[in-house]
C-alpha positions as CSV (number, residue, x, y, z in Angstrom):
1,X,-6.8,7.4,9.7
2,X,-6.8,3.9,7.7
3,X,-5.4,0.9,8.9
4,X,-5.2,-2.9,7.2
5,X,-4.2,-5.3,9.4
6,X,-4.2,-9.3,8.4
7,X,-6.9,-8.6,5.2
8,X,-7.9,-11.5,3.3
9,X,-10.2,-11.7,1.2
10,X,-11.8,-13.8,-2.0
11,X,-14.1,-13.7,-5.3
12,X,-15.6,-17.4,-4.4
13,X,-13.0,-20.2,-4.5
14,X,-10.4,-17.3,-6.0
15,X,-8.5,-15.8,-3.4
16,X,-7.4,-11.9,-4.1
17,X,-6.2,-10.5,-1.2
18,X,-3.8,-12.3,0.9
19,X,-2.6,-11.0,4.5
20,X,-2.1,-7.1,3.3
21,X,-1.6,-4.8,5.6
22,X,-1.0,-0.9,5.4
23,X,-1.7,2.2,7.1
24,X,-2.1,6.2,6.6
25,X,-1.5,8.5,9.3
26,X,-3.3,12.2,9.8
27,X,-2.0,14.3,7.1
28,X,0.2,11.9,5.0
29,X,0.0,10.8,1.8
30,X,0.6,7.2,0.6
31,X,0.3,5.1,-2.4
32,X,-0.4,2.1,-3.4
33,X,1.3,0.7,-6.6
34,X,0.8,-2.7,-8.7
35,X,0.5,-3.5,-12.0
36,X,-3.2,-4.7,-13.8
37,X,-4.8,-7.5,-11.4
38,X,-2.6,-7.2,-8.7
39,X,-5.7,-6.9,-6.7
40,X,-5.8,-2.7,-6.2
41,X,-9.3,-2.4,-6.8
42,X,-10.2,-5.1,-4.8
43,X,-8.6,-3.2,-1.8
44,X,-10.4,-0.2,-2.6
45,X,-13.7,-2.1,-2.7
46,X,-12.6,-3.7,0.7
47,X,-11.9,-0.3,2.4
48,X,-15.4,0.8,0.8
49,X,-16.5,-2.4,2.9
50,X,-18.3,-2.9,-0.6
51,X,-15.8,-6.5,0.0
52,X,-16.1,-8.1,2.9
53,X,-12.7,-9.4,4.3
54,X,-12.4,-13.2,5.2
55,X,-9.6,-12.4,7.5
56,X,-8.4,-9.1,9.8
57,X,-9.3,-5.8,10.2
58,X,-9.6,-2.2,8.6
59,X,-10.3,0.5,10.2
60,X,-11.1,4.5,9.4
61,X,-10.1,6.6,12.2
62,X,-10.2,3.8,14.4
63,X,-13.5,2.4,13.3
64,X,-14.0,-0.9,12.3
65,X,-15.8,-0.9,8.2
66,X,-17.3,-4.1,9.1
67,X,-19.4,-2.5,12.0
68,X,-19.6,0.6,10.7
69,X,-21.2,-0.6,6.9
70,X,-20.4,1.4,3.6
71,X,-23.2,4.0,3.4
72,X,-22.1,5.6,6.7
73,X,-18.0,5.9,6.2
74,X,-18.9,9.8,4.9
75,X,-20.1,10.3,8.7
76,X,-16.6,9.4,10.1
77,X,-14.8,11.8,7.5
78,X,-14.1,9.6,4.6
79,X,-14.2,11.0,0.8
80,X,-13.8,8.0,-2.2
81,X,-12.8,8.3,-5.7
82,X,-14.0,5.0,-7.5
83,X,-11.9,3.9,-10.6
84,X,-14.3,5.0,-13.6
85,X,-15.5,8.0,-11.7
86,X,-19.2,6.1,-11.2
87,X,-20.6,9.5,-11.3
88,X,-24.4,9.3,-11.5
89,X,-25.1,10.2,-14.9
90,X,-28.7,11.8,-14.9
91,X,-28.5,13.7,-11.9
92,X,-26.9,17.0,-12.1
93,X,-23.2,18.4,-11.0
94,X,-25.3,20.0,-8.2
95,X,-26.8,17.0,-7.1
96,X,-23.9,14.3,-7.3
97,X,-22.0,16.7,-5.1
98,X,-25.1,17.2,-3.0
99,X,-26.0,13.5,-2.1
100,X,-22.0,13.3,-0.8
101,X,-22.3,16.4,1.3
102,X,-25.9,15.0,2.7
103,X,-24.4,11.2,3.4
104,X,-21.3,12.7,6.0
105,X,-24.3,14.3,7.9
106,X,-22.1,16.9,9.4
107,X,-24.4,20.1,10.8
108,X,-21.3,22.2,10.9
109,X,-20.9,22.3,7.1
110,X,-23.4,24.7,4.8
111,X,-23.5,23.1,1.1
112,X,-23.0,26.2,-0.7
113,X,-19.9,27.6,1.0
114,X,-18.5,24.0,0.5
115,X,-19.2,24.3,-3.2
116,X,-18.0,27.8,-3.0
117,X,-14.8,25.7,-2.2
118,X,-15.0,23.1,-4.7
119,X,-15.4,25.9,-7.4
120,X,-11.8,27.3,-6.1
121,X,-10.2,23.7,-6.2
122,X,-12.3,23.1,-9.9
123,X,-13.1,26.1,-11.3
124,X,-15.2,25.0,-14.0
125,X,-17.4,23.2,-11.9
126,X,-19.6,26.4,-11.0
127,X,-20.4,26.8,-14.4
128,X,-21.4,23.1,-15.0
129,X,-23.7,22.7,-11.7
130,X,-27.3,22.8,-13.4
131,X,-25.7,20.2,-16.2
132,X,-25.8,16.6,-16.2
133,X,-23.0,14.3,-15.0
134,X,-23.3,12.1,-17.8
135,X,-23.0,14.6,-20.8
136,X,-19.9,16.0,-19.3
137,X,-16.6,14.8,-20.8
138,X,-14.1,12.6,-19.0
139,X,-11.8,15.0,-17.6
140,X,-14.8,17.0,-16.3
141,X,-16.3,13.9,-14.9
142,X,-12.7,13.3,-12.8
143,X,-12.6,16.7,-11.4
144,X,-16.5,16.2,-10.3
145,X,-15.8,12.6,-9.0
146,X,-12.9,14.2,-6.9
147,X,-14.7,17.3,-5.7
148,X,-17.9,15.0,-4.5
149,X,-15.1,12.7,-2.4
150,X,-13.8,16.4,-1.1
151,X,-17.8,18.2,-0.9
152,X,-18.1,17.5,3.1
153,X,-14.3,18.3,3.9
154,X,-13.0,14.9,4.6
155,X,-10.1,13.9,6.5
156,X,-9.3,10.9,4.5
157,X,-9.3,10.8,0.7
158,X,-9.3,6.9,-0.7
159,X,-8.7,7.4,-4.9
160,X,-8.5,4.4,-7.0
161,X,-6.8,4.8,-10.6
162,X,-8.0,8.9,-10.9
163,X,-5.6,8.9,-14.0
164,X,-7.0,6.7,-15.6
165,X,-8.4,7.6,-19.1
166,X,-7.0,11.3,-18.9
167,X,-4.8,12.9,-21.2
168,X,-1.2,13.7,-20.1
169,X,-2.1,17.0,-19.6
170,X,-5.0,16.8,-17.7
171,X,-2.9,14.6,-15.4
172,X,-0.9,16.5,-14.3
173,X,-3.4,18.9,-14.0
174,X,-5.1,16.4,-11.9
175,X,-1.8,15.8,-9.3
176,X,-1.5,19.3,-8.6
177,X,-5.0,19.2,-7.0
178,X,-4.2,16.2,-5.4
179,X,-0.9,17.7,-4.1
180,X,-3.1,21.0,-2.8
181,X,-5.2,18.5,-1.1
182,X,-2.4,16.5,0.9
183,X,-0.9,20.4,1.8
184,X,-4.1,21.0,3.3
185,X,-3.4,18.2,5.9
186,X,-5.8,15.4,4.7
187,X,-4.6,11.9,4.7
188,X,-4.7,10.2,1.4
189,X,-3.9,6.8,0.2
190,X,-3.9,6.9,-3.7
191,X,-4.3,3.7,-5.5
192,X,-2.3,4.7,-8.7
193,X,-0.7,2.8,-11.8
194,X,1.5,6.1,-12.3
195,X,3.8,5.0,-10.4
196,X,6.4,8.0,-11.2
197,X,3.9,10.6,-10.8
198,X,2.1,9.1,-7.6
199,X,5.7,8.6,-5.8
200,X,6.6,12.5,-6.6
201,X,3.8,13.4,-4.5
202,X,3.6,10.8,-1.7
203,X,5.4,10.4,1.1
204,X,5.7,6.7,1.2
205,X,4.2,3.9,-1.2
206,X,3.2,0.2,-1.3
207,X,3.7,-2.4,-3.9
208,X,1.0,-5.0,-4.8
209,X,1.5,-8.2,-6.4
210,X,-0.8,-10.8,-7.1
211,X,-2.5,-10.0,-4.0
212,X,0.4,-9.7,-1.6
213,X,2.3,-6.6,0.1
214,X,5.6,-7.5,-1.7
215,X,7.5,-4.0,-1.0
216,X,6.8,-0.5,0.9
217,X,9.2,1.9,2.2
218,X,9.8,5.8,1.4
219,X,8.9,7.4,-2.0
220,X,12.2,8.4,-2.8
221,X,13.6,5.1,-1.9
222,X,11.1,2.9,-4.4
223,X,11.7,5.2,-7.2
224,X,15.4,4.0,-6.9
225,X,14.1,0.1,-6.5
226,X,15.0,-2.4,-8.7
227,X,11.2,-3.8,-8.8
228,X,9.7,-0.7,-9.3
229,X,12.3,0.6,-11.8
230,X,11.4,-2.7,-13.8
231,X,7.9,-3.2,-13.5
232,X,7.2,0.4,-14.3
233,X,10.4,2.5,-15.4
């Protein structure tokens, strides 16, 4: 469903990503771990095609970003969960979720089963749909920014840092819908500095460091690494 191959990219003369590759099948679940600045964000923003890559490839289910161009990656299946939720704050629950179902342009899907679906996964969100994004708190605002990524049934999720800023509880409150949504079968790559809690849910991980792919492998194998186990645990 995702694949990196060779991507390269830079912020002017300051090169961030450098020759990172990686890869999610159908149905699987992988993270990607690295501590502040180790350039996550900027491979979310290149998957989003918001970056353009200097150097190789990525692809969504076998579609080149490049070619395809950000506004129309909903349209091959793709749901994204931007760090800071970039919910948009006057508009309604109803119509943040709305503007994601009506961008994936799939005439198979009726909006208000889908949010009759959402409200199952979120169950406060039927109750919030005539209020505004912005007056809602931040836990509220994750649960939206995660059921607009999910509104036109997706077959890749992309989520960068959806911890962050939320209490322990509502963490783990959090995981268990994300763990709902990998048993349904999508594929997700989770771009997580919880590295604990994002490799007891995945089945295999990446680590990030200053821009390079320095160490992936199994989930249960990294929790036992020594770099992890340091930078982390």
């Amino acid at each position: 469903m995702l694949e990196m191959n060779s991507v390269s990219t830079n912020y002017g003369p300051v090169p961030m990503l450098r020759d990172v590759s990686l890869h999610v099948g159908p149905g699987e679940m992988v993270c990607l771990l690295g501590p502040n600045g180790a350039g996550k964000s900027t491979t979310f923003n290149a998957i989003c095609g918001l970056l353009r890559s200097d150097t190789g490839t990525i692809r969504i289910a076998g579609r080149d970003v490049k070619e395809r161009g950000t506004e129309r990656l909903a349209s091959l299946g793709a749901g994204f969960v931007p760090e800071g939720r970039r919910l948009f704050p006057t508009l309604t629950v109803r119509e943040n979720l709305r503007l994601a179902f009506d961008a994936a342009r799939n005439p198979a899907l009726d909006f208000k089963s889908q949010i009759d679906r959402m409200a199952d996964l979120f169950p406060r969100i039927r109750e919030r749909l005539g209020q505004k994004a912005g007056t809602m708190s931040g836990g509220e605002q994750a649960m939206v920014a995660l059921a607009r990524a999910l509104i036109a049934d997706p077959s890749l999720v992309v989520m960068d840092e959806p911890s962050l800023g939320l209490s322990p509880k509502l963490i783990d409150e959090y995981f268990q819908i994300v763990a709902r949504i990998r048993d349904e079968g999508k594929a997700v790559l989770l771009i997580e500095q919880n590295a604990e809690t994002a490799l007891s849910i995945a089945e295999r991980g990446y680590l990030l460091i200053r821009g390079r792919i320095v160490l992936s492998g199994l989930s249960a194998d990294l929790l036992k690494d020594d770099t992890i186990r340091h930078l982390y645990l």
